[in-house]
Structure formats: structure tokens, C-alpha cells
MIMARBA-594537 format. One line per 3 residues: number of its first residue (from 0); for each residue x, y, z of C-alpha. Coordinates in steps of 0.5 Angstrom, whole numbers, m for minus. Example, Ala and Ser with C-alpha at 12.3 -4.5 7.8 and 13.67 -1.06 7.14 Angstrom:
% residues 2
0 = 25 m9 16 | 27 m2 14
END
This chain:
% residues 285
0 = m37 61 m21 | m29 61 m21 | m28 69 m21
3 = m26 73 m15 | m31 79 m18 | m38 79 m22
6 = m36 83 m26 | m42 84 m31 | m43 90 m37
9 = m47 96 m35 | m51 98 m40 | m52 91 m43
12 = m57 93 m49 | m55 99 m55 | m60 105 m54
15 = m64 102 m60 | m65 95 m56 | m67 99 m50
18 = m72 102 m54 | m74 96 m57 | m75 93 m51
21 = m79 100 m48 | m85 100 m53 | m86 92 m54
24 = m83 89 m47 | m79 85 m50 | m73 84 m55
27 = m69 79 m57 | m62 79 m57 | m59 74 m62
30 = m53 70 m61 | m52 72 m53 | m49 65 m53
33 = m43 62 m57 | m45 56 m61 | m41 51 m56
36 = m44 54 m49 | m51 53 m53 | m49 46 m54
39 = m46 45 m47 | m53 47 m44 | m57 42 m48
42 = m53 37 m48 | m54 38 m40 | m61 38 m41
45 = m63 32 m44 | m58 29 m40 | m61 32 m34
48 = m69 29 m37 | m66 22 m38 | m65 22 m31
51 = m71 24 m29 | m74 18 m34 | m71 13 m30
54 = m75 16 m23 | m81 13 m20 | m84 20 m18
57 = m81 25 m22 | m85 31 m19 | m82 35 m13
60 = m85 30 m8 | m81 25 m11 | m73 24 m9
63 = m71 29 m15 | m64 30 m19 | m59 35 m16
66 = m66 39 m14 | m69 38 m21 | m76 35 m22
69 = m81 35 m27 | m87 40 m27 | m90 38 m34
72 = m90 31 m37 | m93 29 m44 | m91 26 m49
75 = m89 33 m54 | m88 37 m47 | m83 36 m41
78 = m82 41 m37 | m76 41 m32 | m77 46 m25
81 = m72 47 m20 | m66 46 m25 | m60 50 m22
84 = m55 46 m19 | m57 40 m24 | m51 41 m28
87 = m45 47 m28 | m47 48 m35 | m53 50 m33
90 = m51 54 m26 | m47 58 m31 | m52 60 m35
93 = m56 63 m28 | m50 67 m27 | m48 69 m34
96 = m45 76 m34 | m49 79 m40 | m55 76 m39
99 = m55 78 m31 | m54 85 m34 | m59 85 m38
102 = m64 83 m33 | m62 87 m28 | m62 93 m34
105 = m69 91 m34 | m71 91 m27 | m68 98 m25
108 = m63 94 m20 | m59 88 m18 | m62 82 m19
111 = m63 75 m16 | m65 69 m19 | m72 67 m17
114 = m72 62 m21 | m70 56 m27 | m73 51 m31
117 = m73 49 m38 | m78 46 m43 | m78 41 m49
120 = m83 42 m53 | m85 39 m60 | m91 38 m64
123 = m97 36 m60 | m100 30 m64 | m107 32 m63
126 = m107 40 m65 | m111 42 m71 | m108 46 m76
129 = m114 48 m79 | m116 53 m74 | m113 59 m72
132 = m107 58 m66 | m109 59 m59 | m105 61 m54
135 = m104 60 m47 | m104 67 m46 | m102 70 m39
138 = m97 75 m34 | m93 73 m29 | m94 80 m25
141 = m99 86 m25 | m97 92 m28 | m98 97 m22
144 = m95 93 m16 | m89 91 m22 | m87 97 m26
147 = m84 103 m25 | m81 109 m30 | m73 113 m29
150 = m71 117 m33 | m76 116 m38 | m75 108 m39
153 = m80 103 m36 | m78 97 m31 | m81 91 m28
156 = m79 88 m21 | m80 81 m24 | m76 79 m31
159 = m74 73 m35 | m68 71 m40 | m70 65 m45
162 = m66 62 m49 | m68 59 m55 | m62 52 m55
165 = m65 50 m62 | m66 54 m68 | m73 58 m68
168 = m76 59 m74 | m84 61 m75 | m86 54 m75
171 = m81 51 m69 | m86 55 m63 | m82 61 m62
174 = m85 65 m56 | m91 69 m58 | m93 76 m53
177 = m98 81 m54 | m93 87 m56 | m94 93 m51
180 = m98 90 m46 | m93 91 m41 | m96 98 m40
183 = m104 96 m41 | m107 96 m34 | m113 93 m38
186 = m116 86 m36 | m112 80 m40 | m118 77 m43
189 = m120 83 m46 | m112 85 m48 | m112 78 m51
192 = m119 79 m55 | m117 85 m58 | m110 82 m60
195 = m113 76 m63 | m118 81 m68 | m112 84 m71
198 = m107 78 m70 | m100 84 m71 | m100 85 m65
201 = m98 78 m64 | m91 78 m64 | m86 70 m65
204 = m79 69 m63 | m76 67 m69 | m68 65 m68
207 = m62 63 m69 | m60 58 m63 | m56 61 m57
210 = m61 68 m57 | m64 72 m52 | m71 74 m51
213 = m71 79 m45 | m78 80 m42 | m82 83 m37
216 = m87 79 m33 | m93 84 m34 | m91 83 m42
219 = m97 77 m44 | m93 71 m46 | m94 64 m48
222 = m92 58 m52 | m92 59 m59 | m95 53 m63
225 = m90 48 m66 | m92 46 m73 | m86 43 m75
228 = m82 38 m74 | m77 40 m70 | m76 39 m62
231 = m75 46 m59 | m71 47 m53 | m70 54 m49
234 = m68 55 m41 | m71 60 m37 | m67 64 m31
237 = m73 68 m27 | m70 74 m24 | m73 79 m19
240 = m70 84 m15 | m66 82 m9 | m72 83 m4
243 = m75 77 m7 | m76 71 m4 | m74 64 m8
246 = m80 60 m10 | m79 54 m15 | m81 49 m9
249 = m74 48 m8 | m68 50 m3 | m61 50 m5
252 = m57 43 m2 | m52 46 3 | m46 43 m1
255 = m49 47 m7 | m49 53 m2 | m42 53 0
258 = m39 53 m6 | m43 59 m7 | m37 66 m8
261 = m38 71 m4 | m39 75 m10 | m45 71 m12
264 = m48 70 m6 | m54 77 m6 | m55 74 m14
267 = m57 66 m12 | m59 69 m3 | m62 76 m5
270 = m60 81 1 | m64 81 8 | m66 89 7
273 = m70 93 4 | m64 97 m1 | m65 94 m8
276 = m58 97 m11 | m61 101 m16 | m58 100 m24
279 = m60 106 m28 | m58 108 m35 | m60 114 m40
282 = m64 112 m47 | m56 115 m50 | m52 111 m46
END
């Protein structure tokens, strides 16, 4: 966070990456991270889950690492919430350049973080393969309170980039989204129904290590099933546009705050006011 401006790309997807991400919601930019960043965010959370084994209460009632606390606790699943300030590795990741762009591309605006967490995933040991997969299905916004259209191209005022730190073949439980449904203002349920009678409608991420998916929380989303025996790691900023307040059950510690930049602070702080710092682009751009 050493930089004395935010400079970040603006498009930051190709004209084919937008128009993938407007007809599905979702799309997966690969390798949005080098190998030694990827490695560096993964080092810090295990690092950071080791940590929280060793507390007593490691939910946000308990006294917590640099912020971080544990919203899901089994034995195939840890869930870290709250993470931001829990290693430089990790606060360089919510503030990464390109990544930041192509949320606030997907927004319609500029962006702040609203929240970060990460998950360590593996086989659950009590799944049956037998059975078609059901998912934990869900969205994190409703499409007329979420979305709007400019110059043609579709945003949504609450947005995700997830980072896959493992490879994610079709076994290794990579996302999965019901394509399109960013733009269906029909109950979930009945979404979900007709996804699972005509199961390529189900779209997974699969991809190498340090790549991006991009999505829109109208999008219908969940956890793919891990069959193989690899463990899945990714890390998940949640941006929304700076009107929003910041809702992972924590505040920023005033140390943390105040080797914030002036910069960055609309980015981790939102702005009090009602202007959102409109980011448009053209399909050709």
C-alpha cells in the first residue's frame, strides 16, 4: 500500500471477457495472479488457520487474530472471516490494481471492500458420490435492487473476486453458478429446479491456480463438490459501491487505519455521500 496513487487498468476485461461476464455473470480470468503472489496469499492462510487453532473461541465473539475469526468449523471446511488485516499478503490482495478494476467494471462505479474471507475446503467424508450433487445454491443481492444497464452492458452494486490458490480441476470442487441467472427475476427455487432438469445450465470453475472469477452476487452460486483428494483454497474480497456500509462483523483496528494512504481510503472507508464515482466502458472498448 506503499504507492502514492491507485492507479488501476480501466477497461480491465477484453471485449470478449465482457460479453462473457454479461450473458453468464460470471467469468473467469486466469492467472490474475504470478505464481509467487499466489504462493505468498496461501502461505499467510494457513499461517493465519494455525493461529486460530490455537484459540479457545475462535468465533467473532472470541479475541480473535489481527481481526480474523472462524465462521465455519469442520473438519473438511474452515471458513475465515473478517480476514483483511490478518497478513500484508492478504491486504495486498483487497487492494490489488486489476482486480479492483474489474470489480468496479462490473459495479458500474468505484468500489470499496465490504468484505474478505476465505475458505479451506476438502472432501466431506460423509458425502455420497452415488447421488447426483446438490449444491448449496443462493444469491447475495436481489436482481431489481442490484442491477442496472449502461450502454448496454449490465452491473450489479455487490460483486465478488475469488481466487482459486490451488488448482481446480472438475473434481477439486471449483464454484458452480447457474448461468444467466444474474438477469432471471424469478424465485431461486424455481431457478434452481429448472437448472438441475437440464444440468448444462450448471456451469464449475475449473482453473489453474492464482485465477479469477468475477461474479455478480444476483448470479446463483455455490460451493462445488470436492471429490477428489485435493484440499481447495481460494480467497474472496466482496466489493460494493462506496455507498455501502462494511458488514463482516468487524471494524478496522485504528493502527490498521492509519497506515491506511489517502489513496485508499474511499476503497477500505466508502465516502459519506451520495455520489458513487460512475466507471463506464463501451462493449468495444
Amino acid at each position: 500500500m506503499a504507492d502514492l496513487t491507485f492507479d488501476r487498468p480501466f477497461p480491465a476485461l477484453t471485449p470478449a471477457q465482457r460479453y462473457y461476464l454479461d450473458v453468464f455473470g460470471y467469468v473467469v480470468v486466469e492467472n490474475t495472479l504470478t505464481t509467487d503472489e499466489t504462493e505468498r496469499i496461501k502461505d499467510a492462510l494457513y499461517k493465519l488457520s494455525e493461529e486460530l487453532d490455537q484459540l479457545e473461541d475462535q468465533t467473532d465473539a472470541g479475541p480473535r487474530i489481527r481481526g480474523a475469526y472462524v465462521l465455519t468449523n469442520k473438519s473438511h471446511h474452515r471458513f475465515m472471516a473478517h480476514i483483511i488485516e490478518s497478513d500484508p499478503a492478504i491486504t495486498a490482495y483487497a487492494t490489488h490494481p486489476s482486480l479492483v478494476s474489474m470489480s468496479e467494471e462490473l459495479i458500474g462505479g468505484e468500489a470499496r471492500i465490504v468484505e474478505m474471507n476465505a475458505h479451506l475446503n476438502s472432501k466431506d467424508p460423509n458425502a455420497d458420490f452415488s447421488e447426483p450433487p446438490k449444491y448449496g445454491f443462493h444469491r447475495g443481492t436481489d436482481i431489481p435492487f442490484g442491477s442496472h444497464i449502461q450502454n448496454g452492458l449490465y452491473h450489479c452494486n455487490f460483486v465478488k473476486t475469488l481466487t482459486n490458490l490451488t488448482d481446480l480441476g472438475p473434481d477439486d470442487g471449483g464454484t458452480v453458478v447457474v448461468a444467466g441467472s444474474h438477469k432471471v427475476d424469478a424465485p431461486s427455487d424455481v431457478i434452481i429446479t429448472a437448472a438441475y432438469g437440464d444440468c448444462s445450465l450448471i456451469h464449475q470453475v475449473i482453473a489453474p491456480a492464482g485465477s479469477t472469477l468475477l461474479f455478480s452476487e444476483t448470479l446463483i452460486h455455490a460451493t462445488g463438490q470436492i471429490r477428489s483428494d485435493n484440499e481447495r483454497a481460494i480467497i474472496i474480497t466482496g466489493y460494493g459501491s462506496t455507498l455501502f456500509p462494511y458488514w463482516d462483523r468487524g471494524n478496522l483496528s485504528e493502527g490498521f487505519k492509519k497506515e491506511i494512504p489517502e489513496q485508499l481510503r474511499p476503497l477500505f472507508h466508502g465516502i459519506e455521500h451520495w455520489t458513487r464515482g460512475p466507471r463506464y466502458r463501451e462493449l468495444g472498448d
